[in-house]
N, C-alpha and C positions, 0 to 999 in steps of 0.2 A: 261670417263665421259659420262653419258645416257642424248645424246642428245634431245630428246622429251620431259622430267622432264624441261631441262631449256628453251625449246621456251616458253612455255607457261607462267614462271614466270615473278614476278617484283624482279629483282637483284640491289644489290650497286656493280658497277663495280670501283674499283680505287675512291671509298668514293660517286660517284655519283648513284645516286639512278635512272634505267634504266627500262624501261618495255621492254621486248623483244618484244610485240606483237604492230601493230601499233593501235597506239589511234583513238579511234571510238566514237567519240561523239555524234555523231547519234545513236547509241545502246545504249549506256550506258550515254548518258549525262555527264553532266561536273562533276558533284559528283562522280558518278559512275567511271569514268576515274580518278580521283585525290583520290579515294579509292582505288584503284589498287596500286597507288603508294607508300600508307603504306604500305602494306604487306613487306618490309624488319625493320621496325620498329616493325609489332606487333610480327615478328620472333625475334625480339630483346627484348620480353616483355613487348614493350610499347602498356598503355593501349588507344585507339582511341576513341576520344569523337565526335559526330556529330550535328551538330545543322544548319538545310538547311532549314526554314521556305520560300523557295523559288522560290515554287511549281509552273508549266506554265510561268514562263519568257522565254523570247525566245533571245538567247546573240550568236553574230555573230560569227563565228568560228575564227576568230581573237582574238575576246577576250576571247573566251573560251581554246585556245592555250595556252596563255598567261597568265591566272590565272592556267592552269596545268604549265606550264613550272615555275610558281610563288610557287605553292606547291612543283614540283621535288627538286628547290631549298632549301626551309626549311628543310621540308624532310632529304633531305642530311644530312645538318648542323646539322640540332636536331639527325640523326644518328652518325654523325662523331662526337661533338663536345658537346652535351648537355647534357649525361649521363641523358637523362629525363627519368621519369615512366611513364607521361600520356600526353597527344596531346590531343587539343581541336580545331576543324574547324568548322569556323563558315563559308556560303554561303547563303547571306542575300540581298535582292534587298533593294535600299538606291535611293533616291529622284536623276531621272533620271541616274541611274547605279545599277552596281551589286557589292558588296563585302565582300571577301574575307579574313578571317581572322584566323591564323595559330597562337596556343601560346602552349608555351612547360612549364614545370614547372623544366627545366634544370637547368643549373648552369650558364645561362646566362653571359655576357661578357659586357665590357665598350665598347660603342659605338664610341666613339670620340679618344680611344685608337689604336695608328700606330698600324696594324697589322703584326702579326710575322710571318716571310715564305715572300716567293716571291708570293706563290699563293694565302693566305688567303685574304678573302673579297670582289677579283673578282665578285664572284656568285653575294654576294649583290649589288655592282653599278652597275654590267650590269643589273641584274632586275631592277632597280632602272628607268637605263635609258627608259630601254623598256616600262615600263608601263608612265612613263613621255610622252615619245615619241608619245603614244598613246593617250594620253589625263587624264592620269588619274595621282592619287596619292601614294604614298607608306609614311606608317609610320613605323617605325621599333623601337620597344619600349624594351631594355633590361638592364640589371642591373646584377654585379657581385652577383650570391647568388640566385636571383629576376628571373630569364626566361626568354622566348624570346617572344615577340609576333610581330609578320610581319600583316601590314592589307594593303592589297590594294583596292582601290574602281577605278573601270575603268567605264567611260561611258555608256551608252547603245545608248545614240541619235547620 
């Protein structure tokens, strides 16, 4: 394997979706950084929609952590799990906060449905917690058939 080909990529290693390179939010801002982490979706012919009318907010590196770590999540799942064609991110400032909103047009799942595996659904209540923890909100909106959409809005004050 030609090692230099993969420092530089974003890989799904074991269904988690991984950037080898460390995140730099200071270069690339927070979009730029959670655009990186499509790229094993748009290798997978999912189409990426953007919509970041969010131009000059300035969001703590906390939470700019946190909303990438909130996409690496999605991400995943919509690679592992949602057979989607197209991904829509929205990254929108909201009445003192910023957020974040990830929807797939996959084959979506019952949410209130026990999940199967020992492993499934982890991702989502620990994101759950973290962004709680922090101050903010997560809604997580899906339907068998219907898609997924994940929205968190974390503080800014």
């Amino acid at each position: 394997m030609e090692q230099s080909a993969a420092v530089d990529e974003v890989v799904a290693v074991k269904g988690i979706i991984q950037d080898q390179n460390p995140v730099d939010f200071y270069a690339l801002g927070v979009a730029g950084c959670i655009d990186r982490l499509a790229a094993p979706l748009r290798r997978a012919g999912v189409t990426i929609h953007w919509h970041t009318p969010h131009h000059g907010i300035e969001i703590s590196s906390a939470a700019a952590g946190l909303l990438y770590h909130v996409a690496q999540e999605a991400f995943s799942n919509t690679l592992n799990y949602a057979n989607a064609s197209e991904l829509t991110i929205r990254l929108n400032a909201v009445y003192h906060g910023i957020q974040l909103t990830i929807t797939d047009d996959g084959t979506g799942f019952e949410i209130h449905a026990a999940p199967s595996g020992r492993r499934h659904g982890f991702g989502l209540l620990l994101m759950s917690i973290a962004v709680h923890d922090a101050g903010g909100t997560v809604n997580i909106d899906s339907a068998v058939g219907q898609g997924t959409s994940v929205r968190v809005t974390l503080p800014l004050d």
